[in-house]
Structures are given as C-alpha cells and as structure tokens.
PDB file as gemmi writes it, atoms N, CA and C in Angstrom:
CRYST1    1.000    1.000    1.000  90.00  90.00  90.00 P 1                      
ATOM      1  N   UNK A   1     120.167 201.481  83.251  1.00  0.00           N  
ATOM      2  CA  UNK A   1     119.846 200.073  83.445  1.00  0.00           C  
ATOM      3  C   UNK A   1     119.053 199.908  84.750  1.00  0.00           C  
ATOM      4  N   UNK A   2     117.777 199.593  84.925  1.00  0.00           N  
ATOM      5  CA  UNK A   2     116.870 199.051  85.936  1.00  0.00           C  
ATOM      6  C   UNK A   2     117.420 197.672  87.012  1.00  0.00           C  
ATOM      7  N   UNK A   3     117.741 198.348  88.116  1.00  0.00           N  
ATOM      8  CA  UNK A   3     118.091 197.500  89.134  1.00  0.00           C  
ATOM      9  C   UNK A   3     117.349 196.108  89.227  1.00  0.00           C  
ATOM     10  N   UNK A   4     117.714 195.448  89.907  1.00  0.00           N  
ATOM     11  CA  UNK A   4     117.434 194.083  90.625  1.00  0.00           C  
ATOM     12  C   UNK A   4     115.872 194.209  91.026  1.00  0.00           C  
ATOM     13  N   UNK A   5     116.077 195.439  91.823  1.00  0.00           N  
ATOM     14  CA  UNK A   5     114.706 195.765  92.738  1.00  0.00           C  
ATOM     15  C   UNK A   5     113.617 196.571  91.872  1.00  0.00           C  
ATOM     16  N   UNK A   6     114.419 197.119  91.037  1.00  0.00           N  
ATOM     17  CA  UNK A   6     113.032 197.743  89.812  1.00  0.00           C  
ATOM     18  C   UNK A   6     112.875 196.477  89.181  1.00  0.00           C  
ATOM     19  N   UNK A   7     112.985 195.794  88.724  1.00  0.00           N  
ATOM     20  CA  UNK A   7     113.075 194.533  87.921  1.00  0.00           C  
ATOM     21  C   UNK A   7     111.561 193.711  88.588  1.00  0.00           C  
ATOM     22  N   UNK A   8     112.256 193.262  90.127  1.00  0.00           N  
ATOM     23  CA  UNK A   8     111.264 192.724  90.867  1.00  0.00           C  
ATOM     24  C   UNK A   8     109.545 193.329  91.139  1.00  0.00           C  
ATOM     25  N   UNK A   9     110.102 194.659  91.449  1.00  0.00           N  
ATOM     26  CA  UNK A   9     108.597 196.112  91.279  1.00  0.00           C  
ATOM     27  C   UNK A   9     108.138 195.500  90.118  1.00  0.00           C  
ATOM     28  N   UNK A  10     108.366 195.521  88.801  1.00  0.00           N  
ATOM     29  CA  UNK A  10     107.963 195.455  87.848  1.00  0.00           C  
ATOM     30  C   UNK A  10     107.443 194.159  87.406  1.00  0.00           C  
ATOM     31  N   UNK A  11     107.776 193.178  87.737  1.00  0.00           N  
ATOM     32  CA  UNK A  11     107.210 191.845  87.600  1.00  0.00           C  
ATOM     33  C   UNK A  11     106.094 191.436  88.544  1.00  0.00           C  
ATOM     34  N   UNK A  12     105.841 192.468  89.735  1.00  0.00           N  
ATOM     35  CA  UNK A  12     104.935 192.197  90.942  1.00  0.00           C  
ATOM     36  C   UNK A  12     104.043 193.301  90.055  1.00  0.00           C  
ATOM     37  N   UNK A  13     104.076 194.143  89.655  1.00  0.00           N  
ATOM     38  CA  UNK A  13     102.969 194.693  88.773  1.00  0.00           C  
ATOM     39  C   UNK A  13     102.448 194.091  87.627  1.00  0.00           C  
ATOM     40  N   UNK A  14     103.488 193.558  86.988  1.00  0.00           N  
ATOM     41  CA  UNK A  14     102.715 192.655  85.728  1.00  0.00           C  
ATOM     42  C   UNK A  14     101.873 191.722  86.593  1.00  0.00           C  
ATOM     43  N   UNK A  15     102.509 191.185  87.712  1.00  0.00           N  
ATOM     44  CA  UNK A  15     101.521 189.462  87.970  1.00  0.00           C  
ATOM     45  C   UNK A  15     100.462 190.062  88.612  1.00  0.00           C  
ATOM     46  N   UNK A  16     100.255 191.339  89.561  1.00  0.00           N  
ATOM     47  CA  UNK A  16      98.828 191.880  89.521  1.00  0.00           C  
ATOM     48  C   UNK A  16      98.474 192.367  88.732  1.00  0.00           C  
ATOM     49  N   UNK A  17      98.575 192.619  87.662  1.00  0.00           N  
ATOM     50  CA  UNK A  17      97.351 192.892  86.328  1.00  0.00           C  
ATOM     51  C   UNK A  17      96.671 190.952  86.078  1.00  0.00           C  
ATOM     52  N   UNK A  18      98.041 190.582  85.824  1.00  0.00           N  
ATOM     53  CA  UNK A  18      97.086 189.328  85.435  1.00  0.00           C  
ATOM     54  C   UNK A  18      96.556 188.450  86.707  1.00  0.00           C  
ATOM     55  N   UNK A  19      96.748 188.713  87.878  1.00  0.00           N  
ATOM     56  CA  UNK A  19      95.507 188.268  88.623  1.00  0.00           C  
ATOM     57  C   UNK A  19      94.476 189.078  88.737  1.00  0.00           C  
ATOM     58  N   UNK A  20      94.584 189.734  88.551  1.00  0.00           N  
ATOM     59  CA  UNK A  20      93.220 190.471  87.924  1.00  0.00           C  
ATOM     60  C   UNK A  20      92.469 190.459  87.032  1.00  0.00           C  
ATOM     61  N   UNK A  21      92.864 189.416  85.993  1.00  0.00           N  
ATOM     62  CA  UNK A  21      92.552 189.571  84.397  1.00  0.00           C  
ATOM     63  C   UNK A  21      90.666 189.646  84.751  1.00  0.00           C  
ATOM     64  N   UNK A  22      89.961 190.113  83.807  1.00  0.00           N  
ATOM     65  CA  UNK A  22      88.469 190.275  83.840  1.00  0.00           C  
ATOM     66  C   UNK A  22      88.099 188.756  83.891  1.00  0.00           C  
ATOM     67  N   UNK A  23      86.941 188.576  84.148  1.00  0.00           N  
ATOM     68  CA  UNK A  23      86.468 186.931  84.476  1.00  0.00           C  
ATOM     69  C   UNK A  23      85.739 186.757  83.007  1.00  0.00           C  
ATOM     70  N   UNK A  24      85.882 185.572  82.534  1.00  0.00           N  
ATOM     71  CA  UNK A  24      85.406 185.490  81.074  1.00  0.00           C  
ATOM     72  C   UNK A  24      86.273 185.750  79.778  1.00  0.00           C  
ATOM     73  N   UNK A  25      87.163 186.135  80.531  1.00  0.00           N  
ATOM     74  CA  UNK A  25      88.335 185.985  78.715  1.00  0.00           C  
ATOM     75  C   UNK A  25      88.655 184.434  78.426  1.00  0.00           C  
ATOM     76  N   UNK A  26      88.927 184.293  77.410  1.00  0.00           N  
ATOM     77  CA  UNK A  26      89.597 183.101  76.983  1.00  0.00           C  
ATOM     78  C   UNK A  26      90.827 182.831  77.622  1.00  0.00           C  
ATOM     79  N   UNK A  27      91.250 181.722  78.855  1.00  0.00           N  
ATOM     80  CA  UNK A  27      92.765 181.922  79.450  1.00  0.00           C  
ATOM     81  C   UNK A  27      92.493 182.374  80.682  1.00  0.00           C  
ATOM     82  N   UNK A  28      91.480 182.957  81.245  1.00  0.00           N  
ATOM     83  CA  UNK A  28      91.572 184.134  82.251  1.00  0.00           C  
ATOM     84  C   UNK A  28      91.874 183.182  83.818  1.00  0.00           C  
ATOM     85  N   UNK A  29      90.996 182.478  83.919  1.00  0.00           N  
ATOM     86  CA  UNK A  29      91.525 181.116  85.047  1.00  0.00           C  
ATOM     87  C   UNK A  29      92.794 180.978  84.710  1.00  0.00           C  
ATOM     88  N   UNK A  30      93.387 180.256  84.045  1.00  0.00           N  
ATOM     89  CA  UNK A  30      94.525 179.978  83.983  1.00  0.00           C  
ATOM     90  C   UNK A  30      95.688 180.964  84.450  1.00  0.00           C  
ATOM     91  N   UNK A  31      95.432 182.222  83.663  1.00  0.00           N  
ATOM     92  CA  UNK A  31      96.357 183.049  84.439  1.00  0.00           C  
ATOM     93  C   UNK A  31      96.106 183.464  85.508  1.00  0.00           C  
ATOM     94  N   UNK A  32      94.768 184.304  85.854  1.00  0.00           N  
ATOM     95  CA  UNK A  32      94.994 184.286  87.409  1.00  0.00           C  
ATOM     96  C   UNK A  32      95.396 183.307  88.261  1.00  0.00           C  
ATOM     97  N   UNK A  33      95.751 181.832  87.692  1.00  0.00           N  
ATOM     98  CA  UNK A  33      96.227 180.955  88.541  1.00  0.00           C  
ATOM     99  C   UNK A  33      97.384 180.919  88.507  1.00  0.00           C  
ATOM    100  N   UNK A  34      98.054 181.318  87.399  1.00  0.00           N  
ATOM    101  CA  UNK A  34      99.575 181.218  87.019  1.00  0.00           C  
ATOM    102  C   UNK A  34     100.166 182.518  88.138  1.00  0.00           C  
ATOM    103  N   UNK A  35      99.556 183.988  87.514  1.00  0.00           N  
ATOM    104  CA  UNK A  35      99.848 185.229  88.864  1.00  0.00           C  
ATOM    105  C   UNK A  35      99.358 184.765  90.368  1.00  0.00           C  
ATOM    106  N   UNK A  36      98.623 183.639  90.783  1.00  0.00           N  
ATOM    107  CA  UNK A  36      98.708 183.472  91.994  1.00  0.00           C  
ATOM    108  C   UNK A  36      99.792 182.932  92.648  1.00  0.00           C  
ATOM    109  N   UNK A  37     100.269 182.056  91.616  1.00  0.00           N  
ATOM    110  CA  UNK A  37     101.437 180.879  92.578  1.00  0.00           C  
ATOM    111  C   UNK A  37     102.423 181.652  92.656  1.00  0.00           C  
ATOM    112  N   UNK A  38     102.622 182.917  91.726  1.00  0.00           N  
ATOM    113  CA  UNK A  38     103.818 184.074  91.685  1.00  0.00           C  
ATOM    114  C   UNK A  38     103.837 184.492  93.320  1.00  0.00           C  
ATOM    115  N   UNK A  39     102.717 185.486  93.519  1.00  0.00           N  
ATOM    116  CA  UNK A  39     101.709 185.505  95.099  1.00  0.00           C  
ATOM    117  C   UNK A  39     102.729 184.400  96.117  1.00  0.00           C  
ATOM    118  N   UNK A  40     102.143 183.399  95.560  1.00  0.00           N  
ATOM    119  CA  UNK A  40     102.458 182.264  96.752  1.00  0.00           C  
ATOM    120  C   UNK A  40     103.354 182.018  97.194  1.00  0.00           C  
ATOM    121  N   UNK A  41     104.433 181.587  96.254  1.00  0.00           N  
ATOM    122  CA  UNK A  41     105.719 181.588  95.979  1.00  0.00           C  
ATOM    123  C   UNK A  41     107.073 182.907  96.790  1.00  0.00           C  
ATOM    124  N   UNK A  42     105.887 183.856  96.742  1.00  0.00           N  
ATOM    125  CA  UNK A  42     106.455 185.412  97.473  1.00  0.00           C  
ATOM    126  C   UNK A  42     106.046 185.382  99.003  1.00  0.00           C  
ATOM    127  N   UNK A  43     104.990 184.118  99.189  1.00  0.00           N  
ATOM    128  CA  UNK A  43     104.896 184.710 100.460  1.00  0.00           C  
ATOM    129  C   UNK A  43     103.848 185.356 100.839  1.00  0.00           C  
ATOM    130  N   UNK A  44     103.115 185.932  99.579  1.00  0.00           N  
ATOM    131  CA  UNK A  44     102.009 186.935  99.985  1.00  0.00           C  
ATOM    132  C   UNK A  44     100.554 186.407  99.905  1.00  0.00           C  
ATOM    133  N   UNK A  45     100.133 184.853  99.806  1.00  0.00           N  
ATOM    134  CA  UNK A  45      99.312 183.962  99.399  1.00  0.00           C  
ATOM    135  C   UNK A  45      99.175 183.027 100.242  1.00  0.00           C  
ATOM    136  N   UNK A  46      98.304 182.518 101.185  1.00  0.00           N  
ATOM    137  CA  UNK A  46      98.672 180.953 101.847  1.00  0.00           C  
ATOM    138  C   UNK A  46      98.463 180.113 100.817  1.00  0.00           C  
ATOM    139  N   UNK A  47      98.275 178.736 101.216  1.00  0.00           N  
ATOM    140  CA  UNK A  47      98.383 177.814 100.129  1.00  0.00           C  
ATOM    141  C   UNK A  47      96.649 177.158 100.014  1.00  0.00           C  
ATOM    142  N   UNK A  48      95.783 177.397 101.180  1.00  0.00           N  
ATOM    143  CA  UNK A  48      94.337 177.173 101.174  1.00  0.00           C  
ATOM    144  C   UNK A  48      94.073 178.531  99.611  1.00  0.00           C  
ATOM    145  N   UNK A  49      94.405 179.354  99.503  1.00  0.00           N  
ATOM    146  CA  UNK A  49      94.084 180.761  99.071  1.00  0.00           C  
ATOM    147  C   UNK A  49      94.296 180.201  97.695  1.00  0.00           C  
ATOM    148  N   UNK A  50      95.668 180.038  96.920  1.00  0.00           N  
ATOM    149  CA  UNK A  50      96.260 179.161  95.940  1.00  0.00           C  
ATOM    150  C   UNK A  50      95.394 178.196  95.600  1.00  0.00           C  
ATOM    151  N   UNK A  51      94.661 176.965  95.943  1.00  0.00           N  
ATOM    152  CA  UNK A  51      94.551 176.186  96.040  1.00  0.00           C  
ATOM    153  C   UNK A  51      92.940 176.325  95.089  1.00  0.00           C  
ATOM    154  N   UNK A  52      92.468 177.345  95.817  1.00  0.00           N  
ATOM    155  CA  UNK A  52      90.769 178.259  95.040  1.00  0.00           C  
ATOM    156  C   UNK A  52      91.494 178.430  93.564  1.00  0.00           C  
ATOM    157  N   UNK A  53      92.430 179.082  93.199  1.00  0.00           N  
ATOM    158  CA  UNK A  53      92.727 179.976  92.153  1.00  0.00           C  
ATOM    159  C   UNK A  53      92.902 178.504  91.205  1.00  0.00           C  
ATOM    160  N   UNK A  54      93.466 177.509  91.695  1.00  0.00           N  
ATOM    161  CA  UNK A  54      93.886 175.873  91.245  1.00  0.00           C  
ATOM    162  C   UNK A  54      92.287 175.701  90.674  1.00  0.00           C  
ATOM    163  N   UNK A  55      91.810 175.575  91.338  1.00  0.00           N  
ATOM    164  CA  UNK A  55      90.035 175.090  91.139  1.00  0.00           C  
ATOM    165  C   UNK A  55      89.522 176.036  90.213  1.00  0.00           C  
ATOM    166  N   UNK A  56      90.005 176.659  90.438  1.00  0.00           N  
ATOM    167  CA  UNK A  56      89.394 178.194  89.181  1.00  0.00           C  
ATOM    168  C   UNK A  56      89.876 177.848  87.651  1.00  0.00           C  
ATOM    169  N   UNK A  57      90.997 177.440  87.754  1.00  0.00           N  
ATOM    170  CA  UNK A  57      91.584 177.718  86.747  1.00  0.00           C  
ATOM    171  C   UNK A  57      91.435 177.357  85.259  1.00  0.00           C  
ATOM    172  N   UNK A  58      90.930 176.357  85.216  1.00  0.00           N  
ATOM    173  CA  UNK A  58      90.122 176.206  84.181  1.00  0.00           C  
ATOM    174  C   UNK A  58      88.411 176.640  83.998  1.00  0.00           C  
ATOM    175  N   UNK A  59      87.917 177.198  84.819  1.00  0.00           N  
ATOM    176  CA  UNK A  59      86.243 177.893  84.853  1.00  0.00           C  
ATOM    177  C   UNK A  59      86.843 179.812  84.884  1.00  0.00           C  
ATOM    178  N   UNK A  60      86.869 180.206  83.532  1.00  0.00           N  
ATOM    179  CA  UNK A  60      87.042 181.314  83.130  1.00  0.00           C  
ATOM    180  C   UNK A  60      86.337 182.223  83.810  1.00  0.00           C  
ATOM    181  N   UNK A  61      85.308 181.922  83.664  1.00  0.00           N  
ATOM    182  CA  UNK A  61      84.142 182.747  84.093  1.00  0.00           C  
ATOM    183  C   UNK A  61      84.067 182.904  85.790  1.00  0.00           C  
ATOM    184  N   UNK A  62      84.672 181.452  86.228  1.00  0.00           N  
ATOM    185  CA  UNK A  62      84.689 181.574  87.947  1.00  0.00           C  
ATOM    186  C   UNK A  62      85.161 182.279  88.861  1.00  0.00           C  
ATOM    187  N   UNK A  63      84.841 183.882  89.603  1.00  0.00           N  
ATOM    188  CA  UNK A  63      85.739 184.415  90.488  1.00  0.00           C  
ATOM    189  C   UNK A  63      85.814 183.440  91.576  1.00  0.00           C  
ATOM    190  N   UNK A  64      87.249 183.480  92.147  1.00  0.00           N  
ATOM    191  CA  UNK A  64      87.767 182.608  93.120  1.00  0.00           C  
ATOM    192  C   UNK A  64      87.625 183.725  94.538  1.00  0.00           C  
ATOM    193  N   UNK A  65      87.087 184.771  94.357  1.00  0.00           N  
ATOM    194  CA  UNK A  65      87.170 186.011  95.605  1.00  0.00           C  
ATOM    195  C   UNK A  65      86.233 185.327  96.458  1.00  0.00           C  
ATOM    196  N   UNK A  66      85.119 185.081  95.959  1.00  0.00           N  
ATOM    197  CA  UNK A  66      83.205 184.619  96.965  1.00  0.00           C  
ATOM    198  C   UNK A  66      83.785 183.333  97.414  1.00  0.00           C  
ATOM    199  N   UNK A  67      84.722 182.489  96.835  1.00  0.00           N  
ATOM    200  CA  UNK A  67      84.758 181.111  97.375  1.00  0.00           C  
ATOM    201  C   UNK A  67      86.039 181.550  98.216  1.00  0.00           C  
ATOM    202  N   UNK A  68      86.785 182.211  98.664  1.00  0.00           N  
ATOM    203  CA  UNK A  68      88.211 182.161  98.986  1.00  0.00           C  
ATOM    204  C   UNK A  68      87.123 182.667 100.326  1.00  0.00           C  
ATOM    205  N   UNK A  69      86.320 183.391 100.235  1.00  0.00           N  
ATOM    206  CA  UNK A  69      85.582 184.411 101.438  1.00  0.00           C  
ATOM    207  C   UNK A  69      84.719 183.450 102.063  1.00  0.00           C  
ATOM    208  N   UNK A  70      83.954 182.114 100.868  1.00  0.00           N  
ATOM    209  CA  UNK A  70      82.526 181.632 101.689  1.00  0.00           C  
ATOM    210  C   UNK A  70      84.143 180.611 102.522  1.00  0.00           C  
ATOM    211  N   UNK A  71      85.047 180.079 102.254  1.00  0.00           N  
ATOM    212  CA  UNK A  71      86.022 178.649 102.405  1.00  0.00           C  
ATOM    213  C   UNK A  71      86.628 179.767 104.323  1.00  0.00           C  
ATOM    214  N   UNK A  72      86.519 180.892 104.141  1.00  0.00           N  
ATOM    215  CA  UNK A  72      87.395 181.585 105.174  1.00  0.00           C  
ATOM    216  C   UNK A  72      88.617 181.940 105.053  1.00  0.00           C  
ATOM    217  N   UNK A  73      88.959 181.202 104.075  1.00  0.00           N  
ATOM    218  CA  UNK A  73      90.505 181.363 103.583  1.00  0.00           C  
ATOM    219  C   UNK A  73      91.126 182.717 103.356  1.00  0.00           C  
ATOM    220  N   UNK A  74      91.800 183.195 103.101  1.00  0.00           N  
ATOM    221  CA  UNK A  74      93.459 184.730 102.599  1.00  0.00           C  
ATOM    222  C   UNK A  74      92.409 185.767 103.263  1.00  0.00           C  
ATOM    223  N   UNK A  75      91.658 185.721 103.853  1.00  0.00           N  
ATOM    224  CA  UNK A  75      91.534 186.874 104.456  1.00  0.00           C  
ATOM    225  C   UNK A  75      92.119 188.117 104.015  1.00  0.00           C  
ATOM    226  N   UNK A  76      94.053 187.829 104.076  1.00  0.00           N  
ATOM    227  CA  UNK A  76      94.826 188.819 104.277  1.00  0.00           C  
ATOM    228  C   UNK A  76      94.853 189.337 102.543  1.00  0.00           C  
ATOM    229  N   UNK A  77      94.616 188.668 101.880  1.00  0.00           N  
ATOM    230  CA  UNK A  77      94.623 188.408 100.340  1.00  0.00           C  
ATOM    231  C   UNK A  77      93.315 189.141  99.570  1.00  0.00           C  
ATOM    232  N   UNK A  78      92.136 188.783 100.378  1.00  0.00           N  
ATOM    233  CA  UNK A  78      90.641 189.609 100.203  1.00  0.00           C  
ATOM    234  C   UNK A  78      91.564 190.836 100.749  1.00  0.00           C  
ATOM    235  N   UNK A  79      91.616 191.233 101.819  1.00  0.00           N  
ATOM    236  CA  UNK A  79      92.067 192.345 101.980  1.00  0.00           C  
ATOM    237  C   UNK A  79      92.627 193.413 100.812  1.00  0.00           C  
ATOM    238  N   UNK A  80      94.017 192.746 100.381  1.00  0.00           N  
ATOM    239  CA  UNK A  80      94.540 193.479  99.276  1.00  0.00           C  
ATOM    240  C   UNK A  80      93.782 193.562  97.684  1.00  0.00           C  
ATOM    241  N   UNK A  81      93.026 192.187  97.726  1.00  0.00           N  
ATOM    242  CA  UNK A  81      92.413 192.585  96.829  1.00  0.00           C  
ATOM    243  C   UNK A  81      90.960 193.569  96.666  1.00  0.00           C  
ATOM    244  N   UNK A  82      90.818 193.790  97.833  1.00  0.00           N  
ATOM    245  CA  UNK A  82      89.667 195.109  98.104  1.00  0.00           C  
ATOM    246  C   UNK A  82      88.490 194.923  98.380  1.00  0.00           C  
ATOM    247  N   UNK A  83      88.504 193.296  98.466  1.00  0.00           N  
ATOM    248  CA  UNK A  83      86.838 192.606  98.455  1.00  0.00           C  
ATOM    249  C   UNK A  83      86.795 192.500  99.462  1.00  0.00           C  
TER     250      UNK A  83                                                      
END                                                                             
C-alpha cells in the first residue's frame, strides 16, 4: 500500500504533466490552469503567476510562459519550468 507521501509524489507528477499539456489541444488552457492552482495552493506558484494561467485558460493555443516573463512575474516558476 503507497504511503501518504507516495500518494502526494504522485499527484505532484500527474499535475506537472498537465501543466504542461501541449498548447493547442482541446481543454489545454483549462487544465494547465486547473494544474496551476494545484502549484498555488502548494505554495510553489505566487498568485501574479496563477493569475496568467487564469487569463490563459480559455485561449488553448496561449502559452502563459512569454507573458508570466514579459508581466516579471514567478520568476521562481520560469525557473522550474526551464524557460
């Protein structure tokens, strides 16, 4: 039986796949907005950072990375995400 803490590992890997989802799927805003507030919610997101992924979320096609970078915003967040 998978602990508390594998449990948690494992749900912080699902919600980075789907903030990652490719730009242009059907849904794809939406969930990377849904895996952000996961992010946020943890602590690992400010709420300027959140707030892009909000605006995104219905423009599929929109990466929220160039605007989170032109706004100045998660810095710490570009970071992890590699951009």
């Amino acid at each position: 039986m998978a602990s508390e803490a594998e449990d948690l590992e494992a749900e912080a890997a699902e919600q980075w796949e789907l903030v990652n989802t490719p730009l242009g799927e059907m849904w794809s805003g939406r969930t990377r907005y849904a895996a952000a507030m996961f992010f946020f919610k943890r602590g690992e997101m400010n709420a300027e950072t959140l707030e892009v992924y909000r605006i995104c979320a219905r423009l599929d096609h929109e990466d929220p990375l160039p605007i989170i970078r032109d706004r100045g915003v998660g810095k710490e967040w570009l970071k992890r995400m590699g951009s």
